[in-house]
C-alpha positions in Angstrom: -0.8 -75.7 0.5 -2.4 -72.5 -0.7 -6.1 -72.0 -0.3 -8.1 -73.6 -2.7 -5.4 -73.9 -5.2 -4.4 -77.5 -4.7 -5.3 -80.7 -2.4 -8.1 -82.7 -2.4 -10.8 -79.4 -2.1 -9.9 -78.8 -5.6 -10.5 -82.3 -7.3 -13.9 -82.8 -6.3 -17.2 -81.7 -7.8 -18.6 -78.0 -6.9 -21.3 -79.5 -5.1 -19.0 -81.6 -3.0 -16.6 -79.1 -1.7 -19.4 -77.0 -1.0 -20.8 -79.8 1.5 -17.2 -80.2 2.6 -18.1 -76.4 4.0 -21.6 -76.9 5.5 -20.2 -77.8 9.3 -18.6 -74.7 9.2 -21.0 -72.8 8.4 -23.9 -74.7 10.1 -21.6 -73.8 13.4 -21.0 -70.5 12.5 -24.9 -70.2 11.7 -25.7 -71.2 15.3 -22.8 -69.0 16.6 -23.9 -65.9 15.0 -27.5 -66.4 15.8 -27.0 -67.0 19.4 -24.4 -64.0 19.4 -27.0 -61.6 18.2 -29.9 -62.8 20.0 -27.4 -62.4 23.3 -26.6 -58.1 22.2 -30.1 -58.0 21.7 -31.4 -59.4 25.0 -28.8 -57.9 27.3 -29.7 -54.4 26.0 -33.3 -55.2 26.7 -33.0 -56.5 30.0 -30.6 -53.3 31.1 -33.6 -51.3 29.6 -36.3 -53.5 31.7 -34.5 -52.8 34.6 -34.1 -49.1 34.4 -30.4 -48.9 33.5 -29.9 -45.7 32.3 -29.3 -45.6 28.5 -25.3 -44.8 29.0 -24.3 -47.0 30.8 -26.2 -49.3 28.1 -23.7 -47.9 25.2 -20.6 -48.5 27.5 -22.0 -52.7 27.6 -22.6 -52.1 23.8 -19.5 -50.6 23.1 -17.7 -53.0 24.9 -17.9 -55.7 23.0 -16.7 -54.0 20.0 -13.7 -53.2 21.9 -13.7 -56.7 22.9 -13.9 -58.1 19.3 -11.2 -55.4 18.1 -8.6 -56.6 20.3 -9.1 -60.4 18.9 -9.5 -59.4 15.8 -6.1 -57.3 15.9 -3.7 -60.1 18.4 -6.0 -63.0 18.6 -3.2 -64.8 15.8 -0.9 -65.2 18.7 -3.5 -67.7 20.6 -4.4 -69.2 17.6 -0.7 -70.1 16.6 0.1 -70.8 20.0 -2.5 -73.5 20.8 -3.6 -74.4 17.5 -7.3 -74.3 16.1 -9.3 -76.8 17.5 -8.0 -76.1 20.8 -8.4 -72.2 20.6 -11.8 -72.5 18.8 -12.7 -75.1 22.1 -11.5 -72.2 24.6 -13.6 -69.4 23.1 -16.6 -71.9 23.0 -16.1 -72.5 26.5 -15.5 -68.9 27.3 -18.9 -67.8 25.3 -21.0 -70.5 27.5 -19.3 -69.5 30.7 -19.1 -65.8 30.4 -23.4 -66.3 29.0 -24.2 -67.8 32.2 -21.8 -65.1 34.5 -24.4 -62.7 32.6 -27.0 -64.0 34.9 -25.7 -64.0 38.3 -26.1 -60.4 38.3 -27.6 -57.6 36.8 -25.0 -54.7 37.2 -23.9 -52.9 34.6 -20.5 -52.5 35.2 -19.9 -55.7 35.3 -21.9 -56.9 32.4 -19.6 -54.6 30.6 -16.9 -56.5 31.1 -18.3 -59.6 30.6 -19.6 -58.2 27.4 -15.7 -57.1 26.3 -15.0 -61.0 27.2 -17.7 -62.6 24.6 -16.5 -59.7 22.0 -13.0 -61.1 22.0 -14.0 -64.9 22.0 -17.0 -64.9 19.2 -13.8 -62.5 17.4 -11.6 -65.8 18.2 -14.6 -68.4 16.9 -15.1 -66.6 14.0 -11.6 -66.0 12.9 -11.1 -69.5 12.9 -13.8 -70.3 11.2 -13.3 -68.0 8.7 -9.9 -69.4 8.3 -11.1 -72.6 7.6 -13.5 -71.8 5.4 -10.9 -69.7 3.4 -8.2 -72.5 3.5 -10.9 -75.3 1.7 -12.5 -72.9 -0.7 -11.3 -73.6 -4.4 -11.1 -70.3 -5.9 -13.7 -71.1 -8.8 -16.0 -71.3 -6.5 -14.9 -68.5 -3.9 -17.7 -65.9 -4.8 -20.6 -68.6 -4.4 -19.6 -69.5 -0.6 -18.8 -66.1 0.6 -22.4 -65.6 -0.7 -23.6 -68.4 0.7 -21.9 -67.9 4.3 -22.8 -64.2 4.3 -26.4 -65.0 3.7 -25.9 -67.7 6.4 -25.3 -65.2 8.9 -27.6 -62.9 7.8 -30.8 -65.8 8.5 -29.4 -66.2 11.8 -29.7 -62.9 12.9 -32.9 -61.9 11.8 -34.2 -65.9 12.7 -32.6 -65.5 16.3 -34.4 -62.2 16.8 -37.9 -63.7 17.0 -36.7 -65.7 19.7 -37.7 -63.0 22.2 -41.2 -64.0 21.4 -40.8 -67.6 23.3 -40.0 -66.5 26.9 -39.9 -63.5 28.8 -36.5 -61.4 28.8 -36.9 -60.6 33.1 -36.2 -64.4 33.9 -33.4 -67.1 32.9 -34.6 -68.5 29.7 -32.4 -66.8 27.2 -29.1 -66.9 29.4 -30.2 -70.9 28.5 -30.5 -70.3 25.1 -27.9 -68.3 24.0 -25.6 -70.3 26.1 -26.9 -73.6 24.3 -26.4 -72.2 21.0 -22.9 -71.2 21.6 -22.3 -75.1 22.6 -24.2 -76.2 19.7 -21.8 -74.1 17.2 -19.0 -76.4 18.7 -20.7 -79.4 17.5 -20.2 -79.4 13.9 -17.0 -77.6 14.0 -15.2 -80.4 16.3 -16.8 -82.7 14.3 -15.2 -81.8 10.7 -12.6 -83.7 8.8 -11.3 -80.6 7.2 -7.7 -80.2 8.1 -6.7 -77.5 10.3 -6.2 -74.2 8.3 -3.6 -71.6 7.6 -3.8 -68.4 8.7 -3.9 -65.8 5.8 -1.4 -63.4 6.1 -2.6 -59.7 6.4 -0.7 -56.8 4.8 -0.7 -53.9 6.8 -2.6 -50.2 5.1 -2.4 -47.7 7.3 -5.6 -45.5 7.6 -3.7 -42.6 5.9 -2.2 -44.6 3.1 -6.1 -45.8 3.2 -7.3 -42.5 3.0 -5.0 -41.2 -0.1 -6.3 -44.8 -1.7 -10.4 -43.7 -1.0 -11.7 -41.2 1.3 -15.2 -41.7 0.6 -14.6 -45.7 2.1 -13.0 -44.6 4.7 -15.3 -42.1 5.8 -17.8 -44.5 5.1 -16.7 -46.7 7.0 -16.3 -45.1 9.8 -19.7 -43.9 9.8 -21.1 -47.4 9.1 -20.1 -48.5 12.7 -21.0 -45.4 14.0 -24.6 -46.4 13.0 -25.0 -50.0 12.7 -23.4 -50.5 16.7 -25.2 -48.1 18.2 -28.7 -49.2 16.4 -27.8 -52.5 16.6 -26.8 -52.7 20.4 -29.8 -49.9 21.4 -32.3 -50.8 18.9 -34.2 -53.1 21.7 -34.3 -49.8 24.2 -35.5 -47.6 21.3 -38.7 -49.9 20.7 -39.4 -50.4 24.3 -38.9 -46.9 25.2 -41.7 -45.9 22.5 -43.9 -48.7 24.1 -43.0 -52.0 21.8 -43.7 -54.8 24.3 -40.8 -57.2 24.7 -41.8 -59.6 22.0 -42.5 -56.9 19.5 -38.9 -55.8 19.9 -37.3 -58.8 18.4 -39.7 -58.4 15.4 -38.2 -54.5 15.2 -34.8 -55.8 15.6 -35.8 -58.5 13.1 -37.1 -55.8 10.7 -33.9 -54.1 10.3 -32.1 -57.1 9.8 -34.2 -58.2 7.2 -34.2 -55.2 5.0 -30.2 -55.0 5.3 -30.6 -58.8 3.7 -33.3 -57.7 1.3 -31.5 -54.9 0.0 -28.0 -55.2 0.0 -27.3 -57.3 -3.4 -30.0 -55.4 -5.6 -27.8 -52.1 -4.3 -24.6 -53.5 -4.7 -25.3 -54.1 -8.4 -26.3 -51.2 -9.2 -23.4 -50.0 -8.3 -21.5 -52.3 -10.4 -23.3 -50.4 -13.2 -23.0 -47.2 -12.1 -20.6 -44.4 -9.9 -21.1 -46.5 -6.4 -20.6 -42.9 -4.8 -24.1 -42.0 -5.8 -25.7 -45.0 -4.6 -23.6 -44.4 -1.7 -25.5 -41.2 -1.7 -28.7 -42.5 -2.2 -28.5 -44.6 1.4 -27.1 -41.7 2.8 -29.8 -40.0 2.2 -32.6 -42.8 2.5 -31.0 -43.8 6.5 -31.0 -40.0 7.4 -34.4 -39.4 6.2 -35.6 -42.5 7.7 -34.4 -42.6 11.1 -35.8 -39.0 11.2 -38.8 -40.4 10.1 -38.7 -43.4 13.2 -37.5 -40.8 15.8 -40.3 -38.4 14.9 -43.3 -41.0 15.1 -42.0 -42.7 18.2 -45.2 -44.1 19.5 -46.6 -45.3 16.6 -48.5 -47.9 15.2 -46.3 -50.9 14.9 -46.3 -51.8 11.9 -45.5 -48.8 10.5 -42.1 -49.0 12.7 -41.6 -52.5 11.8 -41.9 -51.2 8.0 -39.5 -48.1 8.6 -37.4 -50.2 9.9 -36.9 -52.3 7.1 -36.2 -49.3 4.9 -33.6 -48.3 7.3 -32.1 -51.5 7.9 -31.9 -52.2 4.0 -30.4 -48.6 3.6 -28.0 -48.2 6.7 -26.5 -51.8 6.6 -25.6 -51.2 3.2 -23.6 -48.3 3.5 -20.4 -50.6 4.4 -20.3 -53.5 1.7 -20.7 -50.5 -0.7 -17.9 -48.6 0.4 -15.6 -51.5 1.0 -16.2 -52.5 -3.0 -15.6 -48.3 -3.7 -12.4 -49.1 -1.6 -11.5 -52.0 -3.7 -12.4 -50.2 -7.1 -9.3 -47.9 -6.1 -6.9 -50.9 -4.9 -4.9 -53.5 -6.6 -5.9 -56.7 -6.5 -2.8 -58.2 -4.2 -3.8 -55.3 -1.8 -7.4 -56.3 -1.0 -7.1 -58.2 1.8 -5.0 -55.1 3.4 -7.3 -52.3 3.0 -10.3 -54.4 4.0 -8.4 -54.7 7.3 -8.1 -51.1 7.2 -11.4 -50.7 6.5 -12.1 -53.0 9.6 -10.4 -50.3 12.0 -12.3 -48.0 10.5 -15.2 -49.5 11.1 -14.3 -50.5 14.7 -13.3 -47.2 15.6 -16.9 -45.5 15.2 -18.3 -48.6 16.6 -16.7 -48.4 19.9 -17.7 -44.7 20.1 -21.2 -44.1 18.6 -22.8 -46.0 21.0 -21.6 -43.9 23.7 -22.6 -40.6 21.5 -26.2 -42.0 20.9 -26.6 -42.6 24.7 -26.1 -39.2 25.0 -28.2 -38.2 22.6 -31.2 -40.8 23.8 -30.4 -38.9 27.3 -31.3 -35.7 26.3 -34.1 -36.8 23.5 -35.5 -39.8 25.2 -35.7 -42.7 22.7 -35.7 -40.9 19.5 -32.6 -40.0 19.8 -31.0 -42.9 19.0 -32.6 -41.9 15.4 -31.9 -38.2 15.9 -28.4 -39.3 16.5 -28.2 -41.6 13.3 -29.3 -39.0 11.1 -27.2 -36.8 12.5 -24.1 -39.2 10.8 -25.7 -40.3 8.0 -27.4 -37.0 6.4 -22.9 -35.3 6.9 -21.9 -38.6 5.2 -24.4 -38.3 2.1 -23.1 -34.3 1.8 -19.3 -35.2 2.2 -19.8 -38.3 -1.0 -21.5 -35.2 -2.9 -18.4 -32.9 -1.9 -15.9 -35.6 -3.0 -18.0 -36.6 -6.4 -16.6 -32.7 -7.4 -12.8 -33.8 -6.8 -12.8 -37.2 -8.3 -13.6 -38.8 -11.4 -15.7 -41.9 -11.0 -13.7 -45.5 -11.6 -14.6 -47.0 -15.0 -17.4 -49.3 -15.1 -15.2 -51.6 -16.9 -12.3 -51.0 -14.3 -14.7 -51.9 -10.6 -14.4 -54.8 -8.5 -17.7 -56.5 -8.7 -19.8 -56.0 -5.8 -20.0 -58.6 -2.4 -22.9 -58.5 -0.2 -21.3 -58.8 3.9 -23.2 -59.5 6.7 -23.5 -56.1 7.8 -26.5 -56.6 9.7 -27.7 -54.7 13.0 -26.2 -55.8 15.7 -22.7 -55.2 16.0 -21.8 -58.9 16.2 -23.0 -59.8 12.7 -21.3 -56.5 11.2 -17.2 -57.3 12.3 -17.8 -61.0 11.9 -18.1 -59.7 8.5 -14.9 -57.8 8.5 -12.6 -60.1 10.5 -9.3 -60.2 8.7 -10.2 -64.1 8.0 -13.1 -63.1 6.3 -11.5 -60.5 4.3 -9.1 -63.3 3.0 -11.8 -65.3 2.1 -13.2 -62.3 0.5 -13.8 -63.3 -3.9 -11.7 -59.4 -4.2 -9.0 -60.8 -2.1 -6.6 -62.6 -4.6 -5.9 -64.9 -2.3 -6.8 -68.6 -4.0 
C-alpha cells in the first residue's frame, strides 16, 4: 500500500486520521523533549565540573556522528527485526545508556555513550517518521508535517526550562530524561497503526547536489556548523558569562523559541521573493548577532535571553530555507534524494563545528563560541551575494512552497528534522 494513497487512512475524515497520528507524535513529543533536555544537561554538567570546553565539543560531536551512522545503515536493523521490536531496542538503549551517563563523570566515556544515544534516538525517530509518513493521506500531508514539526519544536524549548526544577550537580535529570525516553514508548507500543514501509531513498551525490544548488549546499553545511555547536555549547556559553544553572535553560530556551517564532513568517517571504536574499538577510542578522552576544558576555540577562531569540530565529532558519532553495531547483520525484543530500551536508559541519568552536572558546573564553559563529555565518551571507551575480533567481511561480523543520538548537531537534523518513514525509517529497 502506498502512503496515504489508499487503505483505511484515506476514507476517514481529516480530523480522524489526524488523531490516528497523535500517539506518534505525542511519543515523539516526549522523545524529543527528553533528547534535548539530556544535550543540554550533559554540556552543563561537563562545564560544572571543569571539563575543558574540547573535550565538551568531542561529547557534542559525538552524537552527531552517532545519529549519522543510523540515519545512513540503521534500515538494515529496522528490516531485520521489524519496527516495533527495533523502536523497543533503541528505547531500551536511550534509558540504559541515560543512566550509564551517571555512573561516571569522564569525558571520554560520556563521549561514547553520547555516539550510543545519537544512533538510537536516529533509530526512534526514523521509525517514527516512517510511520507517520506511511498513514498520512497526501491531502493532508502539509498540515501534519506542520503539526509534528511544531511538536518538536514545544518540546525543546518546553524541556529546557526543566533545568529550573533540580540542580544539574546531582541525579535528578539522569531520572528525568531517562523517564521521558520510557514515556515516548508508551503511546508508540500502544498504536493500532500498522507497521510501516520504509520510503525508499534515491541516492544525490553532493556533487550532483552541488551542480543542482550551491547556495543549499553551502548552506547547509554551514547550518550544522552553527546550530551543533550552539546547540551542544550554548549551556557553557551562559554559564561561562555567569548565567546560573537555571537561567541557562531559559538561554537555551530563548534560542529555541525565536527559531519557532521566526521560521514560517521567513519562509514565506521567501515564497514571494528570491529566497537567496532572505537567505542573506539571516546571514547577516546570525553574524551580527552572535557578535553582538560574544561582545556583551556578562550582561544583563535579559538582554542575552532577548539576543538570543534574534539569533535563534535567524540561525535556525538558515537550513529549512535552503532546503526549499534546494527544492526550487529539483524535480519533484527527486525531493526526497536531495533532502538526504542535504542531510550529509548538514551532518558533515555538525560533526566538526563543535570541535572548531571549542577551539575557538579555548582561546576566547566563552565568546568564542559567538566569535566562532559569526565567523561561518558573516562568509555564508558574502558567498549567497557572490552567487546572486551567477544565477538568475527561480520564478516565483516556479518555487516549491516553503516548510518550516524543526531546526532548533540543539543538534537533536535539527537531524530529527532531516532523517531520511522525515524527508519522505516531507509535503515537497512526491511521495503520497
Amino acid at each position: 500500500m502506498d502512503a496515504g494513497t489508499s487503505g483505511p487512512v484515506a476514507s476517514v475524515p481529516m480530523h480522524s486520521a489526524v488523531w490516528s497520528l497523535a500517539a506518534i507524535i505525542a511519543g515523539t513529543f516526549m522523545l524529543q523533549g527528553g533528547n534535548g533536555l539530556l544535550g543540554t544537561f550533559l554540556s552543563l554538567r561537563l562545564a560544572l565540573e571543569g571539563v575543558p570546553s574540547f573535550l565538551i565539543g568531542i561529547v557534542v560531536a559525538s552524537y552527531s556522528a552517532g545519529f549519522l551512522v543510523t540515519c545512513l545503515f540503521g534500515y538494515r536493523l529496522i528490516r531485520g527485526v521489524g519496527h516495533i521490536r527495533a523502536f523497543a531496542v533503541c528505547g531500551a538503549l536511550m534509558c540504559c545508556v541515560t543512566l550509564a551517563f551517571a555512573l561516571k563523570v569522564d569525558p571520554f566515556v560520556w563521549a561514547a555513550l553520547r555516539l550510543l544515544t545519537g544512533a538510537a534516538a536516529a533509530g526512534m525517530f526514523m521509525i517514527g517518521e516512517s510511520w507517520l509518513n506511511d498513514r498520512t493521506p497526501s491531502s493532508i500531508r502539509g498540515r501534519v508535517f506542520a503539526i509534528y514539526s511544531l511538536s518538536n519544536m514545544t518540546a525543546q524549548s518546553s524541556c529546557q526550562l526543566l533545568l529550573f526544577v533540580a540542580d544539574p550537580a546531582g541525579l535528578a535529570f539522569f531520572m528525568i530524561t531517562a523517564g521521558l525516553f520510557s514515556a515516548s514508548l508508551i503511546p508508540v507500543a500502544l498504536t493500532r497503526a500498522s507497521a510501516p514501509t520504509l520510503p525508499s531513498i534515491e541516492a544525490f551525490g553532493l556533487r550532483r547536489l552541488f551542480l543542482v544548488s550551491p547556495v543549499a549546499v553551502v548552506g547547509c553545511i554551514c547550518a550544522g556548523l552553527v546550530n551543533a555547536s550552539v546547540g551542544g555549547l550554548a549551556p557553557v556559553f551562559a554559564l561561562g558569562v555567569g548565567l546560573g544553572s537555571d537561567e541557562v535553560g531559559l538561554f537555551t530556551a530563548a534560542l529555541v523559541l525565536g527559531g519557532m517564532l521566526l521560521q514560517w513568517p521567513l519562509g514565506r517571504l521567501s515564497d514571494r521573493y528570491d529566497r537567496r536574499w532572505v537567505v542573506l538577510g539571516v546571514a547577516l542578522t546570525a553574524g551580527t548577532v552572535a557578535l553582538s552576544l560574544a561582545s556583551l558576555a556578562g550582561g544583563p540577562v535579559l538582554g542575552l535571553v532577548l539576543l538570543a531569540m534574534a539569533f535563534g530565529g535567524s540561525a535556525y532558519s538558515v537550513y529549512p530555507l535552503c532546503a526549499s532553495h534546494a527544492n526550487d531547483h529539483a524535480s519533484r520525484e527527486h525531493a526526497v534524494g536531495v533532502s538526504s543530500g542535504l542531510l550529509l551536508s548538514w551532518a558533515i559541519g555538525s560533526i566538526v563545528g563543535p570541535l572548531i568552536a571549542t577551539t575557538s572558546m579555548g582561546l576566547f573564553g566563552p565568546s568564542g563560541l559567538f566569535f566562532y559563529t559569526a565567523s561561518i555565518s558573516l562568509p555564508l551571507a558574502l558567498y549567497v551575494v557572490w552567487r546572486m551575480t551567477r544565477r538568475a533567481p527561480v520564478p516565483a511561480e516556479q518555487r516549491s512552497a516553503f516548510v518550516a523543520q524543526a531546526s532548533a538548537v540543539t543538534p537533536s531537534a535539527q537531524a530529527s528534522a532531516v532523517t531520511p523518513s522525515a524527508t519522505a514525509l516531507d509535503p515537497r517529497s512526491g511521495q503520497s
